[in-house]
PQR file with spaces between the fields and no chain letter, atoms N, CA, C, O and H, PARSE charges and radii, in Angstrom:
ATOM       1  N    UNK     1      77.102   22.921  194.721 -0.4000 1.5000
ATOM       2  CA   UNK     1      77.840   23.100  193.483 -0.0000 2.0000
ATOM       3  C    UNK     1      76.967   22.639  192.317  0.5500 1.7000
ATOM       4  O    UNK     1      76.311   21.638  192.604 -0.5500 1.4000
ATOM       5  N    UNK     2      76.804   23.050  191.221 -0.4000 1.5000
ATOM       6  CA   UNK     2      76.182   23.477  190.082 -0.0000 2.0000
ATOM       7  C    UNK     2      77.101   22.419  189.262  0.5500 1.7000
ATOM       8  O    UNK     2      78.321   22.275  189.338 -0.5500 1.4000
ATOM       9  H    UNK     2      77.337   23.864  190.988  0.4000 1.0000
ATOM      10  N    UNK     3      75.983   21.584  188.301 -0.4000 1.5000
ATOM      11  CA   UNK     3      76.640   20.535  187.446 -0.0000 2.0000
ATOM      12  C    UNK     3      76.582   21.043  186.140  0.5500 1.7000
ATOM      13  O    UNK     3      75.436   21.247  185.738 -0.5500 1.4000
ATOM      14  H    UNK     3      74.992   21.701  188.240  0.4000 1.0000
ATOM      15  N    UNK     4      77.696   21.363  185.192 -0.4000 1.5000
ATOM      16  CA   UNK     4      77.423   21.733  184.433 -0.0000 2.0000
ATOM      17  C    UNK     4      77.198   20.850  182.975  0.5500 1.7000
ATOM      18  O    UNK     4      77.657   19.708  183.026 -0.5500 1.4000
ATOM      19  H    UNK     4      78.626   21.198  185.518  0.4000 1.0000
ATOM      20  N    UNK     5      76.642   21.188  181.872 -0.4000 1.5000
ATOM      21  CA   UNK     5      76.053   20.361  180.756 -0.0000 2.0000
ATOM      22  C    UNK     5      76.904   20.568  179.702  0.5500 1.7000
ATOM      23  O    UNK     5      77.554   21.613  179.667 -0.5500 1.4000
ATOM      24  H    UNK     5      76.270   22.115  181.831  0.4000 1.0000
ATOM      25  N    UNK     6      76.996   19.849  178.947 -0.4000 1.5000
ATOM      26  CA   UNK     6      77.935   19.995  177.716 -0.0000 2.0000
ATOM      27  C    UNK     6      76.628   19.627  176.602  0.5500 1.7000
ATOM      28  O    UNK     6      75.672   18.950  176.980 -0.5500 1.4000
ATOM      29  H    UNK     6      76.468   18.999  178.976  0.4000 1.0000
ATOM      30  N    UNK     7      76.730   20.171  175.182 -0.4000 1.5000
ATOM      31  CA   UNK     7      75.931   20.129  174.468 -0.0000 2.0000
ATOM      32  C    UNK     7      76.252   20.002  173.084  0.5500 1.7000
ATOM      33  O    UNK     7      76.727   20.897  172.385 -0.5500 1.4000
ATOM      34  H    UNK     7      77.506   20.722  174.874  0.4000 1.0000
ATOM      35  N    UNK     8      75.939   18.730  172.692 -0.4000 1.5000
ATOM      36  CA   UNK     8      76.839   18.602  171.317 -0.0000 2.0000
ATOM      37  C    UNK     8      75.602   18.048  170.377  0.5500 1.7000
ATOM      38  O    UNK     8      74.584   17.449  170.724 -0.5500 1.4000
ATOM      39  H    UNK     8      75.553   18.004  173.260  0.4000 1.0000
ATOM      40  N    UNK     9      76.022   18.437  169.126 -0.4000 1.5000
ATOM      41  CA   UNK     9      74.442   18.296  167.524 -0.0000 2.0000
ATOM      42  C    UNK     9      75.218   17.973  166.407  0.5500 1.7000
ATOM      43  O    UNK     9      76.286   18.357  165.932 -0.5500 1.4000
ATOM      44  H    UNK     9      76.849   18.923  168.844  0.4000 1.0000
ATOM      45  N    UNK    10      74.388   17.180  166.141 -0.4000 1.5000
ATOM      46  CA   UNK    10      74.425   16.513  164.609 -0.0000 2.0000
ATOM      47  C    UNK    10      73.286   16.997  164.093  0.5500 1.7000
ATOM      48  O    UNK    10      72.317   16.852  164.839 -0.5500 1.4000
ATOM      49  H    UNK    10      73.520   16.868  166.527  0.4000 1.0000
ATOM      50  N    UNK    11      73.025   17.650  162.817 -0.4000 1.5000
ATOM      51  CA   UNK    11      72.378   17.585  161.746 -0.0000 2.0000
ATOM      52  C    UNK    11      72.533   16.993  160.598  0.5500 1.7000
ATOM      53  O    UNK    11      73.350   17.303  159.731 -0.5500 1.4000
ATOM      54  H    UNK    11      73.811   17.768  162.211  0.4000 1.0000
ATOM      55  N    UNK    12      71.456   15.802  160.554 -0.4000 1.5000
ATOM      56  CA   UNK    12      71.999   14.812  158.967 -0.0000 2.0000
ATOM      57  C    UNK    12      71.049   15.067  158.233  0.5500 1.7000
ATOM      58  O    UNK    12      70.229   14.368  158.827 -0.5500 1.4000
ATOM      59  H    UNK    12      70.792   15.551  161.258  0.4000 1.0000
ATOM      60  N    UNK    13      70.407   15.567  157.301 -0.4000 1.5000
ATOM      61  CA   UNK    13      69.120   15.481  156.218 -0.0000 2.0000
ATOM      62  C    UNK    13      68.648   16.291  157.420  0.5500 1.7000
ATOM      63  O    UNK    13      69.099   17.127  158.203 -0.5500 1.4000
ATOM      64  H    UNK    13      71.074   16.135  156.819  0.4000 1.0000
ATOM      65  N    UNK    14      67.195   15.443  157.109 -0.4000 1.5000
ATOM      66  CA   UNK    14      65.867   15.955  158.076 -0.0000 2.0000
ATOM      67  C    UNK    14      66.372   15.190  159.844  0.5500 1.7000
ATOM      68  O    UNK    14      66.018   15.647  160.931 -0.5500 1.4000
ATOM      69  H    UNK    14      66.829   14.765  156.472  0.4000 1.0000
ATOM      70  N    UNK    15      66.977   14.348  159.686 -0.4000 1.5000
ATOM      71  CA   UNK    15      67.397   13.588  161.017 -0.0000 2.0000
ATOM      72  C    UNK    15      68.360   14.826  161.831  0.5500 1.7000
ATOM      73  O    UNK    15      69.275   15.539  161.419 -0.5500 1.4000
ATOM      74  H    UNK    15      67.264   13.977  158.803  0.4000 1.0000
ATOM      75  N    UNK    16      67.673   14.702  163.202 -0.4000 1.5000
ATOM      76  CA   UNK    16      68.676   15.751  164.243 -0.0000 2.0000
ATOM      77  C    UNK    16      69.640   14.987  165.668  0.5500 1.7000
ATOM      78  O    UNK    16      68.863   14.950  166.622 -0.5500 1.4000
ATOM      79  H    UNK    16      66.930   14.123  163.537  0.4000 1.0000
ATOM      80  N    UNK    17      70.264   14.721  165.852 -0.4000 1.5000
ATOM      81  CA   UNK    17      70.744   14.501  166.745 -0.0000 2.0000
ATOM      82  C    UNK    17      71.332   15.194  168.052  0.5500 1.7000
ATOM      83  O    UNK    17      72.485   15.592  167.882 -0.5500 1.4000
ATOM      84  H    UNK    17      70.896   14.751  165.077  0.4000 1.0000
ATOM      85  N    UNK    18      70.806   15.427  169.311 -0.4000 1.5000
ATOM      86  CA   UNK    18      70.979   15.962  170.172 -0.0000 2.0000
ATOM      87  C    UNK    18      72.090   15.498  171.393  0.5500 1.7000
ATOM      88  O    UNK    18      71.598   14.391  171.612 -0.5500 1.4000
ATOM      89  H    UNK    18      69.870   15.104  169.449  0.4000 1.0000
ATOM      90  N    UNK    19      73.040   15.568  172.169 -0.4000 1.5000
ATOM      91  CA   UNK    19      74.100   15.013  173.097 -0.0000 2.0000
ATOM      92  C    UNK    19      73.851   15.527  174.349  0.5500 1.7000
ATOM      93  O    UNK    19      74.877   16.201  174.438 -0.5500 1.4000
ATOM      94  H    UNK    19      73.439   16.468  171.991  0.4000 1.0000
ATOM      95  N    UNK    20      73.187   15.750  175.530 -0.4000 1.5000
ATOM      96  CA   UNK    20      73.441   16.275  176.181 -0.0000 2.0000
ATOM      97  C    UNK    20      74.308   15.802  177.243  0.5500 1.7000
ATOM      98  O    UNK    20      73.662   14.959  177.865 -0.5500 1.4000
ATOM      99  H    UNK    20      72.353   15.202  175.457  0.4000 1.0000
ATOM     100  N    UNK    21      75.611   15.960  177.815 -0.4000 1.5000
ATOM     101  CA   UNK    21      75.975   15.460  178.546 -0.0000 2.0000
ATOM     102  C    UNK    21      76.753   16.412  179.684  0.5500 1.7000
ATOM     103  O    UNK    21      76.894   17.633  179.625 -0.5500 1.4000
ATOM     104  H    UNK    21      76.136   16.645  177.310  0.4000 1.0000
ATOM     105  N    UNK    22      77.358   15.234  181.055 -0.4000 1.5000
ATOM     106  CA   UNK    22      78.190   16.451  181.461 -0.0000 2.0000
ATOM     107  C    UNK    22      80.276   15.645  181.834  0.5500 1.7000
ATOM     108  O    UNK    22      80.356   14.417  181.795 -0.5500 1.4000
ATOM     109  H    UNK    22      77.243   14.242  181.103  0.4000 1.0000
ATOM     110  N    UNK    23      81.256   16.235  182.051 -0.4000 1.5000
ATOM     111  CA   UNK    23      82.224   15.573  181.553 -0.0000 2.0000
ATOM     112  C    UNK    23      82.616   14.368  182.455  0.5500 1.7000
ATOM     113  O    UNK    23      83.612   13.685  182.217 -0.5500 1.4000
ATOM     114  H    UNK    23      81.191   17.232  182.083  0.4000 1.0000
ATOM     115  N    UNK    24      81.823   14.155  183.448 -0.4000 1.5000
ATOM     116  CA   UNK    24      82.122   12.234  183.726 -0.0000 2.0000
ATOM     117  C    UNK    24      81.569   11.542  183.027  0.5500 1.7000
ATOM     118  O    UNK    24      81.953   10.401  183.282 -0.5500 1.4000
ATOM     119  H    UNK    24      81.014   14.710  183.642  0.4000 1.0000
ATOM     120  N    UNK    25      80.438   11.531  181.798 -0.4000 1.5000
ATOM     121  CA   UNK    25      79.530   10.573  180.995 -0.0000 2.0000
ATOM     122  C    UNK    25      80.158   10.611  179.625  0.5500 1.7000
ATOM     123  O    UNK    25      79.591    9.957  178.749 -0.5500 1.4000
ATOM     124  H    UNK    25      80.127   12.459  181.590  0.4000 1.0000
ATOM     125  N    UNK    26      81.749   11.594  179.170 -0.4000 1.5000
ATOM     126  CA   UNK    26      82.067   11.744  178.499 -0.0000 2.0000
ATOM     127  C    UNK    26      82.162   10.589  177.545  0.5500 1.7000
ATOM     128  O    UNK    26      81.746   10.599  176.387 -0.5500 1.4000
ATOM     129  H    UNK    26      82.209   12.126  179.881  0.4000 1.0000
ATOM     130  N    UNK    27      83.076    9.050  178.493 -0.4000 1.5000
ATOM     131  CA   UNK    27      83.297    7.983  177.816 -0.0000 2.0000
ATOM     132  C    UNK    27      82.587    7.231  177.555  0.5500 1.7000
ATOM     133  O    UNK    27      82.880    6.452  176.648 -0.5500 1.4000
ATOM     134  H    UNK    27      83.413    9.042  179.434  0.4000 1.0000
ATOM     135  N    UNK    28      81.258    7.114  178.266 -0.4000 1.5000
ATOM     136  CA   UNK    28      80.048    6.438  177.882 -0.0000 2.0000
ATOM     137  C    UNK    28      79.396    7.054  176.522  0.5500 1.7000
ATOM     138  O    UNK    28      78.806    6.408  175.656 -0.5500 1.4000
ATOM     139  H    UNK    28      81.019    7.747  179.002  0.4000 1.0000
ATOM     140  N    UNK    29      79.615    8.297  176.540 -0.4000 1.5000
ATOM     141  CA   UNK    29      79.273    9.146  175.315 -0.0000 2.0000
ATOM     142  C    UNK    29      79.912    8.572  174.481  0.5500 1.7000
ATOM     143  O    UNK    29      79.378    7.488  174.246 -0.5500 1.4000
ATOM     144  H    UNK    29      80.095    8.822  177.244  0.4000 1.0000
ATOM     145  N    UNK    30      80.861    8.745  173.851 -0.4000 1.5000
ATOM     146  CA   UNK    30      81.725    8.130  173.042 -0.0000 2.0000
ATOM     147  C    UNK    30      81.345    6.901  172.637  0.5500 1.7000
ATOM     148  O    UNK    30      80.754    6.586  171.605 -0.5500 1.4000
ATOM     149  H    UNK    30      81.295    9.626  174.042  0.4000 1.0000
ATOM     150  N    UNK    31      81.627    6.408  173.294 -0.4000 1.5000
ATOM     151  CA   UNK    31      80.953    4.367  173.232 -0.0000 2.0000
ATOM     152  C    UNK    31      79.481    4.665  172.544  0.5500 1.7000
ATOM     153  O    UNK    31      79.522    4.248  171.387 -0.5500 1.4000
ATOM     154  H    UNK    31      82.107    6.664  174.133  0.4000 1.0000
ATOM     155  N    UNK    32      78.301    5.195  172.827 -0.4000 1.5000
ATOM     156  CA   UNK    32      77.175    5.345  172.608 -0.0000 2.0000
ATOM     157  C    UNK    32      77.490    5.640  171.061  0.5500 1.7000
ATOM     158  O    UNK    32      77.182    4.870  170.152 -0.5500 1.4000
ATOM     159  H    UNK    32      78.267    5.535  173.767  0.4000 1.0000
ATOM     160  N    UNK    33      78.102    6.779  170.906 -0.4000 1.5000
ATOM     161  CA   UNK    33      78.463    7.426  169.393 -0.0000 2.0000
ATOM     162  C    UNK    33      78.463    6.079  168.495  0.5500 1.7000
ATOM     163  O    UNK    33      77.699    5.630  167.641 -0.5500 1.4000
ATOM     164  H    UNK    33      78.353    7.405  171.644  0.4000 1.0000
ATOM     165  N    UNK    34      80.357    5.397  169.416 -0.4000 1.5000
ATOM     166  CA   UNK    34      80.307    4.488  168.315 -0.0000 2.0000
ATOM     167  C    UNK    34      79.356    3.185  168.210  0.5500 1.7000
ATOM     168  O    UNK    34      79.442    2.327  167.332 -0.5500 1.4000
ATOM     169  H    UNK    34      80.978    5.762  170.110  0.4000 1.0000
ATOM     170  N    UNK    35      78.711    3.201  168.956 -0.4000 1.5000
ATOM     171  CA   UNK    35      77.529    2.086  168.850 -0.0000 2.0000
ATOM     172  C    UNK    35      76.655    2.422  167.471  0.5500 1.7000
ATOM     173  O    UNK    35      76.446    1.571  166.606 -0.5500 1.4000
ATOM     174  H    UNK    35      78.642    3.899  169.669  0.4000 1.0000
ATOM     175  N    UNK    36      76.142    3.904  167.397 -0.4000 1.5000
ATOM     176  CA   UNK    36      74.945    4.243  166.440 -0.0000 2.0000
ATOM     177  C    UNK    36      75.644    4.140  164.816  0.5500 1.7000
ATOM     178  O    UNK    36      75.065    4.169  163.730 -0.5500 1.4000
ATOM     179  H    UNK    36      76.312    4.594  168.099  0.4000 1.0000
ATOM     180  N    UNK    37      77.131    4.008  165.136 -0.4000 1.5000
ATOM     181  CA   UNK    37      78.036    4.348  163.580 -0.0000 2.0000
ATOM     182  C    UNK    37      78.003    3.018  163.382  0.5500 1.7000
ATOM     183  O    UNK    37      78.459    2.789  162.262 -0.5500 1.4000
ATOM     184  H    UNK    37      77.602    3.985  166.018  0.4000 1.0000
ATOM     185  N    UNK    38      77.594    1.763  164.086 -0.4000 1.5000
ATOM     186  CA   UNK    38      77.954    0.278  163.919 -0.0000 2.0000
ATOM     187  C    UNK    38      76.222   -0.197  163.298  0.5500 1.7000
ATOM     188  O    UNK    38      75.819   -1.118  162.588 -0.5500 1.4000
ATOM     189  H    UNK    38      77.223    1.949  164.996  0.4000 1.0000
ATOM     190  N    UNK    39      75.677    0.740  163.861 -0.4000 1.5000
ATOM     191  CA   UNK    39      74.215    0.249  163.685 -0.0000 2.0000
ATOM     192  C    UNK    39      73.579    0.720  162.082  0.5500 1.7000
ATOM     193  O    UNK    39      73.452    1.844  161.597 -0.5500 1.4000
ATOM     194  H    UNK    39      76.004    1.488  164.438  0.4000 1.0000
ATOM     195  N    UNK    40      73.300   -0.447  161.599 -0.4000 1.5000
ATOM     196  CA   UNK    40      73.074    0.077  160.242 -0.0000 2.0000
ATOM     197  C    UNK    40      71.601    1.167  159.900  0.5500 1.7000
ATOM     198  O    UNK    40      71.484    1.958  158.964 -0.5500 1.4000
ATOM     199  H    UNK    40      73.404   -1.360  161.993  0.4000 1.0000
ATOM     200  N    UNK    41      70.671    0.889  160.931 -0.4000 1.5000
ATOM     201  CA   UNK    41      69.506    1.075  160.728 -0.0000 2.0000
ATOM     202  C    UNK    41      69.794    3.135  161.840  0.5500 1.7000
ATOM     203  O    UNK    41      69.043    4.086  162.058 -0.5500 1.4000
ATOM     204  H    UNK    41      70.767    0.247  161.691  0.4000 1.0000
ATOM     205  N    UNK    42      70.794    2.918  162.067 -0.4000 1.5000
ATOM     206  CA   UNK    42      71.564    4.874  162.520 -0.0000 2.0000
ATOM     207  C    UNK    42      71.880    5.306  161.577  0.5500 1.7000
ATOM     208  O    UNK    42      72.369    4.552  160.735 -0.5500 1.4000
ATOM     209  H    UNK    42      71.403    2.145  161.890  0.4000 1.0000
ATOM     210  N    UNK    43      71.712    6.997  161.246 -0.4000 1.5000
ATOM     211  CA   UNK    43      72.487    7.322  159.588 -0.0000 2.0000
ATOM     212  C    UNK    43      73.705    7.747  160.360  0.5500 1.7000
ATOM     213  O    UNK    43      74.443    8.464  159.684 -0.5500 1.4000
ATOM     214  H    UNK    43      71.315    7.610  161.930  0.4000 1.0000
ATOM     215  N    UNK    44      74.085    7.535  161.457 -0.4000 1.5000
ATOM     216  CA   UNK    44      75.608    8.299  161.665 -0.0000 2.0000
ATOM     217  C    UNK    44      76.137    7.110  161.012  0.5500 1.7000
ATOM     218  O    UNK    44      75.668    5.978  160.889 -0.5500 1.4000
ATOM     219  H    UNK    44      73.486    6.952  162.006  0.4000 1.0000
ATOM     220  N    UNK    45      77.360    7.705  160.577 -0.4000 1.5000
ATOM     221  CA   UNK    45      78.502    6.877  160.257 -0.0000 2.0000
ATOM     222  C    UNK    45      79.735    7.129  161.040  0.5500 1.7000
ATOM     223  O    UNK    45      79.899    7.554  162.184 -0.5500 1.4000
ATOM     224  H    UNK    45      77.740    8.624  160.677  0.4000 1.0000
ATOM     225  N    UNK    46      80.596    6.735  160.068 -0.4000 1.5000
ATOM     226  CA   UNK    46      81.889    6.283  160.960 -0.0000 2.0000
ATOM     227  C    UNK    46      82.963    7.545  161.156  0.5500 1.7000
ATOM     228  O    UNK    46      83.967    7.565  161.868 -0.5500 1.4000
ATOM     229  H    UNK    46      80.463    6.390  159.139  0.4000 1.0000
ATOM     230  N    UNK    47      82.325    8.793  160.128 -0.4000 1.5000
ATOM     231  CA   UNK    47      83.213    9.748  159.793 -0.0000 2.0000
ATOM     232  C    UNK    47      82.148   10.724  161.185  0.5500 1.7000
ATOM     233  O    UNK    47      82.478   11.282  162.231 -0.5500 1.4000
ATOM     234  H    UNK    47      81.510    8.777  159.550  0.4000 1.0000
ATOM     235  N    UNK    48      81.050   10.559  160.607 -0.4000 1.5000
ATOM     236  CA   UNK    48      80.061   11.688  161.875 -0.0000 2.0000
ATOM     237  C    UNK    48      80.441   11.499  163.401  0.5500 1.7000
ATOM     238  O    UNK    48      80.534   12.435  164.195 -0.5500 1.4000
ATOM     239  H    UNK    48      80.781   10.106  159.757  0.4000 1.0000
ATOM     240  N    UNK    49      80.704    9.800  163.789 -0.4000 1.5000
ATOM     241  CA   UNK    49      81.401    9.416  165.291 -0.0000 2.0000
ATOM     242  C    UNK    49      82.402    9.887  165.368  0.5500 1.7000
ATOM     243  O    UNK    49      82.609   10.439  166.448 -0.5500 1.4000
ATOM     244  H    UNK    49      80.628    9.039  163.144  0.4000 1.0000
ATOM     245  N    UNK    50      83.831    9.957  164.067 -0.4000 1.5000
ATOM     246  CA   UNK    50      84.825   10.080  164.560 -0.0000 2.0000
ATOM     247  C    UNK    50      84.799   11.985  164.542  0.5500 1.7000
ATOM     248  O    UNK    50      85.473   12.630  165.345 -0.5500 1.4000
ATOM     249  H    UNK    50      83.663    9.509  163.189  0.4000 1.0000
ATOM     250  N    UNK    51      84.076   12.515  163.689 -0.4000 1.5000
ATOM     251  CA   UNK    51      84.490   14.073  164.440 -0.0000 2.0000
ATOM     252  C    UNK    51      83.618   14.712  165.808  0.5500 1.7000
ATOM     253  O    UNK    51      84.052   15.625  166.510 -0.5500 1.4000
ATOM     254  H    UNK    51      83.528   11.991  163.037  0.4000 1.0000
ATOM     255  N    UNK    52      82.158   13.942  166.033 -0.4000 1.5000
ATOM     256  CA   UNK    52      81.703   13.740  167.301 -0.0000 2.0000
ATOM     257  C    UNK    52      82.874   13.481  168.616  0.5500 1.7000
ATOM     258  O    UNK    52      83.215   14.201  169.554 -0.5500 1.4000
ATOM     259  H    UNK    52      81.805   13.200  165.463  0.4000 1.0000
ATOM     260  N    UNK    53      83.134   12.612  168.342 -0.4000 1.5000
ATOM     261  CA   UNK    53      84.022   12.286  169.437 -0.0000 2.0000
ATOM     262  C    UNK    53      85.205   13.086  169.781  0.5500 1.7000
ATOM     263  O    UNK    53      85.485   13.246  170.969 -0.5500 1.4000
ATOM     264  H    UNK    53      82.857   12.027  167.580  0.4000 1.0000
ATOM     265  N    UNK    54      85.830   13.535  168.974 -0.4000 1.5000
ATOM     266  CA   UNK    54      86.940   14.462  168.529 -0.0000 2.0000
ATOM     267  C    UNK    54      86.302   15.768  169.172  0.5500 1.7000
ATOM     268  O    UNK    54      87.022   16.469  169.884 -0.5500 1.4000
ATOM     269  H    UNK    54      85.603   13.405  168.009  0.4000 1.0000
ATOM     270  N    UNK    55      85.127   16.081  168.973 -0.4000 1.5000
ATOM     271  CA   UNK    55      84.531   17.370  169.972 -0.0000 2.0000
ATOM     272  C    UNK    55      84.698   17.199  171.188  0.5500 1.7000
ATOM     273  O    UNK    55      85.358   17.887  171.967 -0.5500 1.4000
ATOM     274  H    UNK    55      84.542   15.512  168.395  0.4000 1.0000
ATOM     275  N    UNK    56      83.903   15.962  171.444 -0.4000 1.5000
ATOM     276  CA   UNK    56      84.074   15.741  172.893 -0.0000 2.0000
ATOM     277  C    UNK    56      85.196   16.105  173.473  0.5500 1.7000
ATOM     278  O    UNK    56      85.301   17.103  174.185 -0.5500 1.4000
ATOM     279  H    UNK    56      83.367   15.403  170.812  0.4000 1.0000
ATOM     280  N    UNK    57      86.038   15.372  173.221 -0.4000 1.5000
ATOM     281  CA   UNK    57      87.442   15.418  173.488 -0.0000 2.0000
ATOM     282  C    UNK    57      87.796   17.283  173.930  0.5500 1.7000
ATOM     283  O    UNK    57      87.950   17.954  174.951 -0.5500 1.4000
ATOM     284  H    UNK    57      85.953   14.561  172.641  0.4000 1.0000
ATOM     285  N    UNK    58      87.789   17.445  172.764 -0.4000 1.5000
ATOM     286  CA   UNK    58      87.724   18.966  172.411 -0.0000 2.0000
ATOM     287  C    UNK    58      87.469   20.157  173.661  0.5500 1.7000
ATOM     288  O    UNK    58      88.158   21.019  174.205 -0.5500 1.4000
ATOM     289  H    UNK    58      87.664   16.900  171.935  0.4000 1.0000
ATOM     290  N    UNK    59      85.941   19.615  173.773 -0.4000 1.5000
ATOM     291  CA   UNK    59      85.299   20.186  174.681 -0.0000 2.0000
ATOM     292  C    UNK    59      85.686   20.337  176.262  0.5500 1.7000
ATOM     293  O    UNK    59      85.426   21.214  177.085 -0.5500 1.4000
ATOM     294  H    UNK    59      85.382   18.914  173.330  0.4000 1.0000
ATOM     295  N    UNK    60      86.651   18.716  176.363 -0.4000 1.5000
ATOM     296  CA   UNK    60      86.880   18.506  177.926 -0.0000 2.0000
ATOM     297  C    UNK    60      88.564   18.996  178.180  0.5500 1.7000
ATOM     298  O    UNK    60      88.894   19.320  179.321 -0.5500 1.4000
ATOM     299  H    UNK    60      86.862   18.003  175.694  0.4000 1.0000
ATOM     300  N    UNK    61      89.536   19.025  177.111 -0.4000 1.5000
ATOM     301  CA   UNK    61      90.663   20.110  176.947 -0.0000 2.0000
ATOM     302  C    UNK    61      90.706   21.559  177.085  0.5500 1.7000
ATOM     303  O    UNK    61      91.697   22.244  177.338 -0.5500 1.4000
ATOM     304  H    UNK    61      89.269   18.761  176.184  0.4000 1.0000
ATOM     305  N    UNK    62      89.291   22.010  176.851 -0.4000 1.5000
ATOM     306  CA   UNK    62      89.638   23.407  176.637 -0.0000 2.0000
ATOM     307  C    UNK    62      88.153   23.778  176.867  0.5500 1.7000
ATOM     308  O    UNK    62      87.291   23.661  175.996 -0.5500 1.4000
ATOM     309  H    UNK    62      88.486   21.454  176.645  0.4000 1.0000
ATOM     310  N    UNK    63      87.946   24.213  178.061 -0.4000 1.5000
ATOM     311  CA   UNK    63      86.442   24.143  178.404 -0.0000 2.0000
ATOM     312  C    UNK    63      85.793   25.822  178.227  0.5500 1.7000
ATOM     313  O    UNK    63      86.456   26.746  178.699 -0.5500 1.4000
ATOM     314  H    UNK    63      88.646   24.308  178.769  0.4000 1.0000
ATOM     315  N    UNK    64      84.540   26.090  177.559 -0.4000 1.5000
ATOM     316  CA   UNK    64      83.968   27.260  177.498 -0.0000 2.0000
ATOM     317  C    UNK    64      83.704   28.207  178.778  0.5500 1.7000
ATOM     318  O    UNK    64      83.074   27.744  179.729 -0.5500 1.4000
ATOM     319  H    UNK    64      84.001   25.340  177.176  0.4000 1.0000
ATOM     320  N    UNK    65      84.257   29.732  178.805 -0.4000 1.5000
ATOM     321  CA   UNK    65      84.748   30.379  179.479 -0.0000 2.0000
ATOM     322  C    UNK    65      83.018   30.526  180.278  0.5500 1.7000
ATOM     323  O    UNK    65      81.983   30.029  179.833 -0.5500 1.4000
ATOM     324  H    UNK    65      84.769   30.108  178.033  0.4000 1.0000
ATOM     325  N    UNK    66      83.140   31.183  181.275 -0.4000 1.5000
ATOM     326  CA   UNK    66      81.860   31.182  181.948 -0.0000 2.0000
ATOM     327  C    UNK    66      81.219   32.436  182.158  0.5500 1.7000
ATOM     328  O    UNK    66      82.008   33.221  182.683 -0.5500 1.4000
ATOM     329  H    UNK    66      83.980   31.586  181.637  0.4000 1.0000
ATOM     330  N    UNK    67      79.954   32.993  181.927 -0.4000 1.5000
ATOM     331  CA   UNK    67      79.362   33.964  181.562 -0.0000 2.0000
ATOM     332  C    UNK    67      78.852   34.458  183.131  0.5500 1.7000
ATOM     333  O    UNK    67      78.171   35.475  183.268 -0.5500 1.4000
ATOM     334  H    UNK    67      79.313   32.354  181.500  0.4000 1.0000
């Protein structure tokens, strides 16, 4: 059985942020998010974690159909 990847991006300025995950690392994901929104020297903030996370979420409710 085939693990599949979930793939989530931030673009801030010139800064890129990449997620790759798959949906058991979901909540560690999350936690990670809000770690970088706590960290001053991260440009995410608190609004970029909370609609990040809100994808996640997103993503594991209603999962992309398969090609």
């Amino acid at each position: 059985m085939t693990r599949e990847l979930n793939v989530l991006a931030l673009i801030k300025g010139n800064e890129r942020y990449v997620f790759v995950y798959d949906d058991e690392s979901s909540d560690v994901l999350i936690d990670e998010i809000r770690d970088k929104a706590a960290d001053p020297n991260v440009r995410i903030n608190w609004f970029d974690a909370a609609v990040l996370t809100e994808r996640i979420r997103t993503q594991l409710t209603s999962p992309q159909e398969e090609f």
